[in-house]
N, C-alpha and C positions, 0 to 999 in steps of 0.2 A: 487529462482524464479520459478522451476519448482515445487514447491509444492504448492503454489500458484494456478496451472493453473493444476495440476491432481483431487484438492477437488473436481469441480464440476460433474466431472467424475468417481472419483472412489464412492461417494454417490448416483449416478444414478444407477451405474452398481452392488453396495451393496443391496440396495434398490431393487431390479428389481431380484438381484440374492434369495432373502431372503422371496419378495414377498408380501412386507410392504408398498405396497403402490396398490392403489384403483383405480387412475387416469389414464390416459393411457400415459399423459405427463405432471408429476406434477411440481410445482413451485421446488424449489430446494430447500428452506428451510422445506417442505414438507417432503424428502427423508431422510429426518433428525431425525425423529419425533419418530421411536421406535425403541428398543432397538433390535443389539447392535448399529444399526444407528449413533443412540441419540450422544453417548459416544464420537463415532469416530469424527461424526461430530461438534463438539465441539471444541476435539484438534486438527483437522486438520483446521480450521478457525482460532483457537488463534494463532497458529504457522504463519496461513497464513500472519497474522495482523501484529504480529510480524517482518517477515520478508519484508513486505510491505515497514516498518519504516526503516527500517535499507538500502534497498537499497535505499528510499526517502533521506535519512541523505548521504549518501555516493553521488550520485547526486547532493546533495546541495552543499559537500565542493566540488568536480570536477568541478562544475558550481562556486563557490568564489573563487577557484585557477586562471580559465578560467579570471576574471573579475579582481582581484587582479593584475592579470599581464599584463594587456590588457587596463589600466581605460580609456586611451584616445577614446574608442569606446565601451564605457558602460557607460551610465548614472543613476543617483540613479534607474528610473522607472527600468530598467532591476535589479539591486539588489533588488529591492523591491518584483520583481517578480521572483525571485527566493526563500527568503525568502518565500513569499507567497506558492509557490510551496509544499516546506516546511509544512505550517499550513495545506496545507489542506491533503495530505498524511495522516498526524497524524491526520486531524477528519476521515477520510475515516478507518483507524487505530480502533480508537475507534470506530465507527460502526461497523465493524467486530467481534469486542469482545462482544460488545451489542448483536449482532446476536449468536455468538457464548454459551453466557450466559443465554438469555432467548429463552427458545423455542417456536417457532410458536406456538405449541398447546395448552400452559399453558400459559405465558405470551406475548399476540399477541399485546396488543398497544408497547413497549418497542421494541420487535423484529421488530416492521414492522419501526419505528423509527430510529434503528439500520441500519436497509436495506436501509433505504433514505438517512441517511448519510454514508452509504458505499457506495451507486452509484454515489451520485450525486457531490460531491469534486472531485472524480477520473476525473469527465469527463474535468471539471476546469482545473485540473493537468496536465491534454496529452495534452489541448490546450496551457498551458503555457511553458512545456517541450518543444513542438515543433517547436516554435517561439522561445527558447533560444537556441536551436540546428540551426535551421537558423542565427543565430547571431553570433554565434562563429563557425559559418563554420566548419561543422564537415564532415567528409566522406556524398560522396552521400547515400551510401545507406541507412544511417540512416535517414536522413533528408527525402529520399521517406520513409522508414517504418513508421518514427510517423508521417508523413503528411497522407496517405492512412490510418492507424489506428484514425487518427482524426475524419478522414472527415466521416470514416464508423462508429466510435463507437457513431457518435453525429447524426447520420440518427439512427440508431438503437434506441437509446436510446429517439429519440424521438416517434419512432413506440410504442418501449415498452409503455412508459406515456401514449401514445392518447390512445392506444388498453386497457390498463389497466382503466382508468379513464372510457371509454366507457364502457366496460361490467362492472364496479359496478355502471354502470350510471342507466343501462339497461339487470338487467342480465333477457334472454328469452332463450330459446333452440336453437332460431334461430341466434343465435350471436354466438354460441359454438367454432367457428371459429374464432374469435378476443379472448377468451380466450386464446386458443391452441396460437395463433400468440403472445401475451406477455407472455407468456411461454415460449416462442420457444427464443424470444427478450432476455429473461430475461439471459435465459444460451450464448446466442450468446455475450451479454453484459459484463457477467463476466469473460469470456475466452478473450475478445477482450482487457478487461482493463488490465489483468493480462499479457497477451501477449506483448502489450506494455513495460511494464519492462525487454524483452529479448531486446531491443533497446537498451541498456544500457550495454549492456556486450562491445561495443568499446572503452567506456569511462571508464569502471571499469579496464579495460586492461591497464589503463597508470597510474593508483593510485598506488600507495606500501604505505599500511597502516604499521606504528611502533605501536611494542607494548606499551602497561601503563607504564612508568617508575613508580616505586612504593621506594618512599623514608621516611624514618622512623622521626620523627619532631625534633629529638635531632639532628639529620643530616643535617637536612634544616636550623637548629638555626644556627648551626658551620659553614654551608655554608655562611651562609648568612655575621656572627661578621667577616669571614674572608674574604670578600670583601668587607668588612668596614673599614679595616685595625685593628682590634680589637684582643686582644689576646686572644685565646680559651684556654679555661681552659678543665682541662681531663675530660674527663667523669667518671673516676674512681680512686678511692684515690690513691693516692701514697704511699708503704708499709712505712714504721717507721722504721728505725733501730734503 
Protein backbone atom coordinates (compact mmCIF):
# COMPACT_ATOMS: atom_id res chain seq x y z
CA UNK A 1 0.00 0.00 0.00
CA UNK A 2 2.80 2.37 0.72
CA UNK A 3 4.07 2.00 -2.78
CA UNK A 4 1.21 3.05 -4.10
CA UNK A 5 1.14 6.40 -2.46
CA UNK A 6 5.40 7.08 -2.65
CA UNK A 7 4.93 6.99 -6.92
CA UNK A 8 3.60 10.23 -7.03
CA UNK A 9 6.44 11.56 -4.94
CA UNK A 10 9.35 9.88 -5.68
CA UNK A 11 8.68 11.00 -9.88
CA UNK A 12 8.30 14.64 -8.71
CA UNK A 13 11.29 14.71 -6.73
CA UNK A 14 13.20 12.43 -9.63
CA UNK A 15 11.96 14.68 -12.11
CA UNK A 16 12.91 18.02 -10.36
CA UNK A 17 16.29 16.21 -8.99
CA UNK A 18 17.40 15.55 -12.76
CA UNK A 19 15.89 18.60 -14.10
CA UNK A 20 13.39 17.09 -16.86
CA UNK A 21 10.89 18.89 -16.64
CA UNK A 22 10.11 22.64 -17.99
CA UNK A 23 6.79 23.37 -16.00
CA UNK A 24 7.04 24.75 -12.63
CA UNK A 25 4.25 22.19 -11.48
CA UNK A 26 3.83 19.70 -14.14
CA UNK A 27 0.93 17.09 -14.54
CA UNK A 28 2.37 13.91 -13.02
CA UNK A 29 2.24 11.82 -16.03
CA UNK A 30 4.61 14.61 -17.28
CA UNK A 31 7.50 13.71 -14.65
CA UNK A 32 7.45 10.65 -16.33
CA UNK A 33 8.34 11.44 -19.85
CA UNK A 34 12.45 11.19 -20.03
CA UNK A 35 14.70 8.95 -19.25
CA UNK A 36 15.70 7.37 -16.60
CA UNK A 37 12.10 8.79 -15.52
CA UNK A 38 10.41 7.00 -18.19
CA UNK A 39 11.73 3.57 -17.02
CA UNK A 40 11.05 4.17 -13.28
CA UNK A 41 7.76 5.41 -13.87
CA UNK A 42 6.54 2.65 -15.56
CA UNK A 43 7.35 -0.11 -12.99
CA UNK A 44 6.41 1.72 -10.21
CA UNK A 45 2.55 2.23 -11.59
CA UNK A 46 2.41 -1.54 -12.86
CA UNK A 47 3.41 -2.58 -9.41
CA UNK A 48 1.17 0.10 -8.16
CA UNK A 49 -1.84 -1.44 -10.20
CA UNK A 50 -0.92 -4.57 -9.07
CA UNK A 51 -1.14 -4.09 -5.79
CA UNK A 52 -4.30 -2.05 -5.97
CA UNK A 53 -6.03 -5.63 -7.01
CA UNK A 54 -4.79 -7.57 -4.67
CA UNK A 55 -5.74 -5.42 -1.55
CA UNK A 56 -9.22 -4.80 -3.61
CA UNK A 57 -9.58 -8.89 -3.81
CA UNK A 58 -8.66 -9.25 -0.03
CA UNK A 59 -11.39 -6.46 0.91
CA UNK A 60 -13.81 -8.28 -1.10
CA UNK A 61 -13.53 -11.86 0.72
CA UNK A 62 -13.27 -9.78 4.49
CA UNK A 63 -16.36 -7.93 3.30
CA UNK A 64 -18.18 -11.92 1.86
CA UNK A 65 -16.89 -13.33 5.23
CA UNK A 66 -18.61 -10.12 7.03
CA UNK A 67 -22.03 -10.96 4.85
CA UNK A 68 -21.76 -14.78 4.81
CA UNK A 69 -22.04 -14.89 8.50
CA UNK A 70 -24.18 -12.08 9.17
CA UNK A 71 -27.22 -12.69 6.06
CA UNK A 72 -29.98 -11.62 8.37
CA UNK A 73 -28.74 -7.86 7.93
CA UNK A 74 -27.38 -7.95 4.38
CA UNK A 75 -29.43 -8.15 1.48
CA UNK A 76 -28.35 -9.16 -2.21
CA UNK A 77 -28.13 -4.95 -2.87
CA UNK A 78 -25.22 -4.93 -0.20
CA UNK A 79 -23.45 -8.20 -1.93
CA UNK A 80 -23.96 -6.75 -5.23
CA UNK A 81 -22.10 -3.92 -3.94
CA UNK A 82 -19.52 -5.35 -2.76
CA UNK A 83 -19.01 -7.35 -5.78
CA UNK A 84 -19.28 -4.27 -7.60
CA UNK A 85 -16.60 -2.74 -5.56
CA UNK A 86 -14.61 -5.43 -6.91
CA UNK A 87 -15.11 -4.43 -10.86
CA UNK A 88 -14.20 -1.36 -10.50
CA UNK A 89 -10.77 -1.62 -8.50
CA UNK A 90 -9.82 -3.99 -11.31
CA UNK A 91 -10.83 -1.22 -14.22
CA UNK A 92 -9.12 1.39 -12.05
CA UNK A 93 -6.37 -1.59 -12.18
CA UNK A 94 -6.17 -1.66 -15.75
CA UNK A 95 -5.91 2.04 -16.21
CA UNK A 96 -2.97 2.17 -14.27
CA UNK A 97 -1.30 -0.18 -16.54
CA UNK A 98 -2.72 1.72 -19.57
CA UNK A 99 -1.02 4.77 -18.10
CA UNK A 100 1.88 2.91 -17.20
CA UNK A 101 2.28 1.37 -20.84
CA UNK A 102 1.69 4.30 -23.11
CA UNK A 103 3.37 7.39 -22.46
CA UNK A 104 1.99 10.85 -22.42
CA UNK A 105 4.39 12.00 -25.08
CA UNK A 106 4.16 9.43 -27.64
CA UNK A 107 0.84 7.80 -27.15
CA UNK A 108 -1.48 10.63 -25.58
CA UNK A 109 -5.19 9.50 -26.77
CA UNK A 110 -4.49 5.90 -24.85
CA UNK A 111 -2.63 7.43 -21.75
CA UNK A 112 -5.07 10.19 -21.17
CA UNK A 113 -7.92 7.11 -21.43
CA UNK A 114 -5.85 5.14 -19.04
CA UNK A 115 -5.90 8.35 -16.55
CA UNK A 116 -9.89 8.57 -16.81
CA UNK A 117 -10.34 5.19 -15.93
CA UNK A 118 -7.74 5.08 -13.18
CA UNK A 119 -9.49 8.21 -11.58
CA UNK A 120 -12.76 7.86 -12.07
CA UNK A 121 -13.88 4.00 -10.64
CA UNK A 122 -11.55 4.73 -7.57
CA UNK A 123 -13.90 7.60 -6.58
CA UNK A 124 -17.10 4.92 -7.02
CA UNK A 125 -14.96 2.56 -4.80
CA UNK A 126 -14.42 4.83 -1.46
CA UNK A 127 -17.97 5.70 -1.78
CA UNK A 128 -19.15 2.09 -1.83
CA UNK A 129 -16.37 1.02 0.74
CA UNK A 130 -17.56 3.53 3.04
CA UNK A 131 -21.24 2.80 3.25
CA UNK A 132 -20.16 -1.20 3.58
CA UNK A 133 -17.89 -0.25 6.58
CA UNK A 134 -20.97 1.72 8.12
CA UNK A 135 -23.04 -1.43 7.69
CA UNK A 136 -20.88 -3.83 9.34
CA UNK A 137 -20.09 -1.63 12.02
CA UNK A 138 -16.53 -1.50 12.08
CA UNK A 139 -14.24 0.48 14.59
CA UNK A 140 -14.95 4.18 14.72
CA UNK A 141 -11.99 5.28 13.40
CA UNK A 142 -12.28 3.73 10.32
CA UNK A 143 -15.70 4.67 9.56
CA UNK A 144 -14.51 8.67 10.33
CA UNK A 145 -11.18 7.92 7.88
CA UNK A 146 -13.12 6.72 4.75
CA UNK A 147 -16.13 9.16 5.53
CA UNK A 148 -13.65 12.39 5.62
CA UNK A 149 -11.57 10.67 2.65
CA UNK A 150 -14.92 10.52 0.81
CA UNK A 151 -16.26 13.60 1.17
CA UNK A 152 -12.62 15.36 0.32
CA UNK A 153 -11.60 13.14 -2.41
CA UNK A 154 -15.22 13.79 -4.23
CA UNK A 155 -14.74 17.96 -3.75
CA UNK A 156 -11.31 17.54 -5.02
CA UNK A 157 -11.97 15.49 -7.81
CA UNK A 158 -14.68 17.66 -8.88
CA UNK A 159 -12.33 20.97 -8.72
CA UNK A 160 -9.84 18.89 -10.69
CA UNK A 161 -12.69 18.13 -13.79
CA UNK A 162 -14.33 21.83 -13.73
CA UNK A 163 -10.57 23.45 -13.48
CA UNK A 164 -9.38 20.91 -16.23
CA UNK A 165 -12.32 21.11 -18.84
CA UNK A 166 -12.02 25.02 -18.27
CA UNK A 167 -8.54 25.75 -19.23
CA UNK A 168 -8.87 23.40 -22.53
CA UNK A 169 -12.01 25.24 -22.82
CA UNK A 170 -10.13 28.45 -22.80
CA UNK A 171 -6.48 28.20 -22.59
CA UNK A 172 -5.23 32.28 -22.25
CA UNK A 173 -2.41 33.38 -20.03
CA UNK A 174 -4.91 34.80 -17.84
CA UNK A 175 -6.27 31.48 -16.64
CA UNK A 176 -2.63 30.14 -15.79
CA UNK A 177 -4.14 29.73 -12.35
CA UNK A 178 -6.87 27.13 -12.97
CA UNK A 179 -4.16 25.17 -14.85
CA UNK A 180 -1.60 25.20 -11.78
CA UNK A 181 -5.15 24.49 -9.48
CA UNK A 182 -5.87 20.89 -11.67
CA UNK A 183 -2.50 20.12 -11.20
CA UNK A 184 -2.30 20.85 -7.86
CA UNK A 185 -6.14 18.57 -7.75
CA UNK A 186 -4.60 16.15 -9.88
CA UNK A 187 -1.51 15.08 -7.17
CA UNK A 188 -3.95 15.83 -4.11
CA UNK A 189 -6.40 13.11 -5.99
CA UNK A 190 -3.91 10.59 -6.30
CA UNK A 191 -2.39 10.44 -2.84
CA UNK A 192 -6.01 10.93 -1.37
CA UNK A 193 -7.28 7.64 -3.47
CA UNK A 194 -4.32 5.71 -2.69
CA UNK A 195 -4.41 6.71 1.08
CA UNK A 196 -7.74 5.42 1.40
CA UNK A 197 -6.44 1.77 1.22
CA UNK A 198 -4.40 2.52 4.63
CA UNK A 199 -8.13 2.27 6.05
CA UNK A 200 -8.01 -1.27 5.40
CA UNK A 201 -5.15 -2.30 7.43
CA UNK A 202 -8.07 -3.07 10.63
CA UNK A 203 -9.73 -5.40 8.40
CA UNK A 204 -6.59 -7.02 7.00
CA UNK A 205 -5.54 -7.57 10.75
CA UNK A 206 -8.28 -10.29 11.30
CA UNK A 207 -7.80 -12.37 7.88
CA UNK A 208 -5.05 -15.33 8.01
CA UNK A 209 -4.63 -16.18 4.52
CA UNK A 210 -3.72 -20.30 3.86
CA UNK A 211 -1.46 -21.24 1.49
CA UNK A 212 -2.29 -23.05 -2.21
CA UNK A 213 -2.68 -26.49 -1.31
CA UNK A 214 -1.08 -28.05 -4.56
CA UNK A 215 -2.19 -31.61 -5.27
CA UNK A 216 -0.93 -33.81 -8.18
CA UNK A 217 -4.36 -35.41 -10.29
CA UNK A 218 -3.41 -39.18 -9.71
CA UNK A 219 -3.86 -37.95 -6.15
CA UNK A 220 -7.22 -36.37 -6.52
CA UNK A 221 -8.43 -39.59 -8.68
CA UNK A 222 -7.40 -41.99 -5.48
CA UNK A 223 -8.90 -39.39 -3.32
CA UNK A 224 -11.75 -39.08 -4.95
CA UNK A 225 -12.50 -43.59 -6.04
CA UNK A 226 -11.76 -43.69 -2.34
CA UNK A 227 -14.76 -41.70 -1.02
CA UNK A 228 -16.69 -43.59 -3.40
CA UNK A 229 -16.15 -46.56 -1.66
CA UNK A 230 -14.10 -47.98 -4.90
CA UNK A 231 -10.93 -49.97 -4.67
CA UNK A 232 -7.73 -48.11 -5.62
CA UNK A 233 -5.49 -49.72 -7.63
CA UNK A 234 -1.50 -49.03 -7.04
CA UNK A 235 -0.04 -46.76 -8.89
CA UNK A 236 2.93 -48.86 -9.66
CA UNK A 237 3.15 -52.49 -10.66
CA UNK A 238 3.62 -54.98 -8.40
CA UNK A 239 7.19 -56.89 -8.69
CA UNK A 240 6.76 -60.68 -10.27
CA UNK A 241 8.46 -63.40 -8.54
Amino acid sequence: MSTCIRVPCKKYGLAYAQNHTSQEFPYISYTGVEEPESGIFSILVAVSAIMLVVNAEMRYLFIREKVTRNRANFNKHWQRANTAGLVLAIFSSFGLLMVACFQVDTMFPPHIVGAAIAFIPPVGYMCMQTALTFKIKRARWERVWQCIHSVVTCIIFTIFIVSFIYYKIDEKDKIKKVLLLAKITELLLALLLYAFILSFVGCFREIRVFKIDVQLAEDHYRNRDQDNGKLQEPLTDTPTV
